[in-house]
N, C-alpha and C positions, 0 to 999 in steps of 0.2 A: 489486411487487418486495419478496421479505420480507428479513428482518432476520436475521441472527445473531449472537449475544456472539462475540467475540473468544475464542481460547485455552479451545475447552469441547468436549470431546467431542462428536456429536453422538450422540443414543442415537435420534432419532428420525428417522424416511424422511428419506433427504437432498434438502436442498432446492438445486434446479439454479441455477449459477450465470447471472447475468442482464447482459447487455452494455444499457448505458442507448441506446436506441434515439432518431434524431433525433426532436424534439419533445415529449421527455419531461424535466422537470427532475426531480430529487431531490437534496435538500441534503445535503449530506456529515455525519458526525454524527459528536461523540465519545458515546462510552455506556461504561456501568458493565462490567466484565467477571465472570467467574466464575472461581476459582483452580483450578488441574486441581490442586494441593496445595495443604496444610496454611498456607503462606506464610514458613515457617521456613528459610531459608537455599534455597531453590528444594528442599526437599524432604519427605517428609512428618515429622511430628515425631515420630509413633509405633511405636515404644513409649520413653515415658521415663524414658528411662533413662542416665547420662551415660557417654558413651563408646560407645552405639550410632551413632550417627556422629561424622568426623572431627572436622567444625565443629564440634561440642561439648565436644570434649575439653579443654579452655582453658576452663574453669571463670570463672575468673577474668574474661580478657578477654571475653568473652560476655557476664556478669550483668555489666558497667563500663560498655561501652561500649552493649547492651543499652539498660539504665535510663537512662545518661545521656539518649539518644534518643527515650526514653520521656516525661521530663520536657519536650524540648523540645515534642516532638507535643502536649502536655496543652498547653502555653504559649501556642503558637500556635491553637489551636482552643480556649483556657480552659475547658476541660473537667478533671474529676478522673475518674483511671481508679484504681479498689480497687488498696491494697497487697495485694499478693502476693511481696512479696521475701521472708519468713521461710518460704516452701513450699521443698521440697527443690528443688534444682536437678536435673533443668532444668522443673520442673512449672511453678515461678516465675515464668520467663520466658513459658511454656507459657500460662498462665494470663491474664498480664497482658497478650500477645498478642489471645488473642481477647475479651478484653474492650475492648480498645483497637480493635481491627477492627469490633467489632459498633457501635462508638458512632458510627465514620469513616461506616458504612454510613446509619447517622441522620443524619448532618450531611451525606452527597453520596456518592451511589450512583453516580458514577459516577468516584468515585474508589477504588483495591484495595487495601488495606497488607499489607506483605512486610515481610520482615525479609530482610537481602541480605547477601551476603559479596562482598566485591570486593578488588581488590589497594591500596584505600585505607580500606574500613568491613571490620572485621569480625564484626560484626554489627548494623546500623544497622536501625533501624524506616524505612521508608519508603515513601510515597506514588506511585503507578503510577495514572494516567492512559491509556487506551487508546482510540487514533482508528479509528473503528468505518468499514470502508470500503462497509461494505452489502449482502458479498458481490456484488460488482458487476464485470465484467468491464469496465474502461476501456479500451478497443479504440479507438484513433483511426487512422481510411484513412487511406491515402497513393494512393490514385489520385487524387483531387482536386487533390493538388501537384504528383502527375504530370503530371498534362493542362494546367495552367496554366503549365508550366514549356517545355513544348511548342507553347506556344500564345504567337507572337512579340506578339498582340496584348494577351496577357493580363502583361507582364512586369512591371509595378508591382503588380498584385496575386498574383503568383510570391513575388516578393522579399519583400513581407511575411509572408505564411506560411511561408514558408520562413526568416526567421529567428526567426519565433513556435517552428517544429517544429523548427530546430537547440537554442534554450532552451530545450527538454523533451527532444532528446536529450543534450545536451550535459551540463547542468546539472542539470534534475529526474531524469535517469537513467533517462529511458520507454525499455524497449529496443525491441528495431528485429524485425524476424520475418526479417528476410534474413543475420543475423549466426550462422553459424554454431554456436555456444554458448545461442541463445534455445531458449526455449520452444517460441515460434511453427515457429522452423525446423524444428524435430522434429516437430509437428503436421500443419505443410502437407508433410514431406517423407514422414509416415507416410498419408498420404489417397495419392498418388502411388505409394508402394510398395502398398499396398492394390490400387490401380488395376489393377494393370501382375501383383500375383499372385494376383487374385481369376479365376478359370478359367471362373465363371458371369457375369461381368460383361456390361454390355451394352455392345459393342462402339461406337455410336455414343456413348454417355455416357462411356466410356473415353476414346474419343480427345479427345473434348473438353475435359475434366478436363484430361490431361497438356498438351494443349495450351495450357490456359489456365494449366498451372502455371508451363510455361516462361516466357510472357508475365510473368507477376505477378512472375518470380523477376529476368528480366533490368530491368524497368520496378525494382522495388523495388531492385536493384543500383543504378539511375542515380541514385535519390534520396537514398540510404544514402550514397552521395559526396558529392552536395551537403550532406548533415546535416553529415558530419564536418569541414567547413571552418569555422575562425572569425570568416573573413571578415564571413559571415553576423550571426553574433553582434555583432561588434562596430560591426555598419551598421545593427542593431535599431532601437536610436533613429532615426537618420534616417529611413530609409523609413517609420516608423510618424508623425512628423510629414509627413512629404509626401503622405503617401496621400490623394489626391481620391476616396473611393467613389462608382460611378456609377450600383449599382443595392441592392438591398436585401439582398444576401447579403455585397457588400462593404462596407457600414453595417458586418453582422453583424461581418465579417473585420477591421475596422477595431477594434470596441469590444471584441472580443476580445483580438485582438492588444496595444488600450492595457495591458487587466487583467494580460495575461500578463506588460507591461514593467515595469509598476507590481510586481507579486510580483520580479520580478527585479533590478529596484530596491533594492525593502525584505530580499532574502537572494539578495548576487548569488551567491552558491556555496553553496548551499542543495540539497542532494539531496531526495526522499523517502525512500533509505534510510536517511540519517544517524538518523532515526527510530527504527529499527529495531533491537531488542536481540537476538538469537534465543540465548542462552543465558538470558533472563529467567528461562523455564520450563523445568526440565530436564525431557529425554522420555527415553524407553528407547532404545535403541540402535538398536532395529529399529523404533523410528516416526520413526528420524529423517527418511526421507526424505519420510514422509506430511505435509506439511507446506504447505498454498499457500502460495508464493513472491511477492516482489512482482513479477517477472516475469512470473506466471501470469497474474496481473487488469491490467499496465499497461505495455502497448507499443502501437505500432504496429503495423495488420498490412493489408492492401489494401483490403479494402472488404466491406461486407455487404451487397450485392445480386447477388454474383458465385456461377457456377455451385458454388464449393468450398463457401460459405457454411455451409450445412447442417450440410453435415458436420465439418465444424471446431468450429462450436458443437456438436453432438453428440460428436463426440468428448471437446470439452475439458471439458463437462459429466460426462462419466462417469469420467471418469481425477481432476477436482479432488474430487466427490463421496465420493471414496472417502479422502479424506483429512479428517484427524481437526481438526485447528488451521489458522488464519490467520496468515501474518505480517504485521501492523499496528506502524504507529508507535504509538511512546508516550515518552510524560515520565517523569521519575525525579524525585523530589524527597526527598532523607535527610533524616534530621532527627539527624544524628549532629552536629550545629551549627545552633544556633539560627535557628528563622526567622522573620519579620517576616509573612512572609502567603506566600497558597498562590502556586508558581511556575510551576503547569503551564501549558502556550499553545498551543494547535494552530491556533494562525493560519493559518501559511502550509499544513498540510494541507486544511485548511476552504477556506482558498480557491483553492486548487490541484484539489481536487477539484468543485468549481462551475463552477468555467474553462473543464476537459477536460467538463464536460457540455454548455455553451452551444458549443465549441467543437465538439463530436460534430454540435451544429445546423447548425455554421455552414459546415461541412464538406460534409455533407448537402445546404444550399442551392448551396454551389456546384459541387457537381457536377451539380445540376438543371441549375443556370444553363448550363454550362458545357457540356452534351451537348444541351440545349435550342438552343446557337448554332450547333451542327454541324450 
């Protein structure tokens, strides 16, 4: 499974997005990113000149609040960055920028510096942190909750997973493929139009397909209910202290389930998108929509051993491939006020995304388990 930076064009063959398959671990990673610009105010800084853009035009508060910023960053990382305040404006700033950028890149590459405008900096140096997700499609079934949920003798291990998967939709914001508004919905609903206006189609592969859509769509309904009760939520704890596991998938079900209460614990209202900036990087107008979505790599959606499988992964591989940027979490850290040490933490992403991988496992095993009893 390769790797790609964050926020970087890709110039070379795109590489296909990769769902982590049961029995496969990979650690979640933060990494260094690549600026699609200059880091001047989210845009490029050339040519300088003052009053070629808006943000510039403020002379004043730009090179104040700028420098001040400047000092704090040397402070905190006790580095000296070359005076350049006597160069014209805005070359000055210009200057002192990328030499402050080139030295961040020595001390921690996988930290970016920008200089940012916001409705409280305007124009602060700052530190950008980006949680690299591995181009990884995290796809977690739901037939497995289904068939347990169905299953009168399987009800104490229903109820746990079932409030492990309400804490991921409720809370972490994994969306659902049966909602409407998702990604997935428009996926599994364009394989079915396909189906139904493809004229050369093979007639027993057609019917089977829509049949199985229907299946996936009313089964994903019944579970999609059960997620949005908080019931669930609020009985986490309990069921997760009562659970007796009785065979080695609900071991798995158990230790997963603790990790996911222990994260819920430590940020009980903690999304993955809170993370998420998407005006960090300004794009053109007409790449705004080429963009993966955290929706794109992380819902819910039936299962990948099912007749649609294929093709869903083929499809979603060629429609994200053609887009240019990821949306990843990341940290902000200004230094328009002094600071004591670096503040970025991608904790809960780190272990949030380790979770949904043992969980991908443990998923996996019990639907063995669970079609093995039938």
């Amino acid at each position: 499974m390769e790797i790609t930076s964050a926020h970087r064009k890709l110039h070379r063959k795109p590489r296909p997005f990769t769902r982590p398959l049961p029995g496969t671990q990979r650690q979640a990673q933060e990494c260094a990113t690549e600026s699609l610009f200059d880091g001047y105010l989210r845009q490029p800084f050339l040519p300088l000149m003052a009053g070629t853009l808006p943000e510039l035009e403020d002379s004043g508060k730009v090179e104040t609040e700028f420098f001040d910023s400047l000092v704090n960053f040397e402070k905190m990382y006790s580095i000296e960055i070359p005076n350049f305040r006597n160069l014209v404006y805005p070359l000055n700033i210009f200057r002192s920028y990328q030499s402050a950028s080139a030295r961040l890149t020595l001390i921690d590459r996988s930290l970016e510096l920008l200089v940012l405008q916001n409705e409280r900096h305007f124009a602060s140096l700052a530190t950008v942190k980006t949680f690299n997700t591995g181009q990884t499609l995290y796809y977690l079934p739901v037939e497995p909750l289904y068939d347990l949920l169905n299953d009168n003798t399987k009800m104490q291990q229903a109820q746990l997973l079932l409030s492990a998967c309400t804490y991921l939709y409720q809370i972490v914001g994994v969306s659902y493929y049966r909602e409407t508004d998702s990604y997935l919905y428009y996926m599994y609903d364009m394989i079915e139009s396909w189906m139904l206006e493809d004229e050369e189609r093979d007639e027993e592969e057609a019917e089977e397909i829509l049949d199985h859509a229907s299946t996936i769509a009313g089964a994903g309904d019944f579970v999609l209910e059960h997620l949005k009760s908080k019931h669930h939520l609020e009985l986490f704890e309990k069921r997760l202290h009562s659970f007796i596991p009785s065979s080695v998938a609900e071991v798995s079900l158990q230790a997963v389930s603790a990790k996911l209460y222990s994260l819920f614990e430590d940020y009980p209202e903690r999304s993955f998108n809170r993370g998420i900036e998407p005006d960090l990087y300004e794009q053109e107008e007409e790449d705004a929509d080429e963009i993966v979505r955290t929706e794109n790599y992380l819902s819910f959606f039936w299962n990948y051993n099912d007749c649609m499988y294929d093709q869903l992964m083929e499809y979603i591989n060629c429609e994200l491939n053609e887009y240019s940027k990821t949306e990843e979490p990341v940290t902000i850290q200004y230094f328009s006020d002094p600071q004591g040490q670096s503040s970025h933490n991608h904790d809960f992403n780190i272990r949030l995304m380790e979770i949904l991988h043992e969980l991908t496992d443990c998923l996996s095993a019990l639907h063995v388990e669970n079609h093995k009893s039938i």
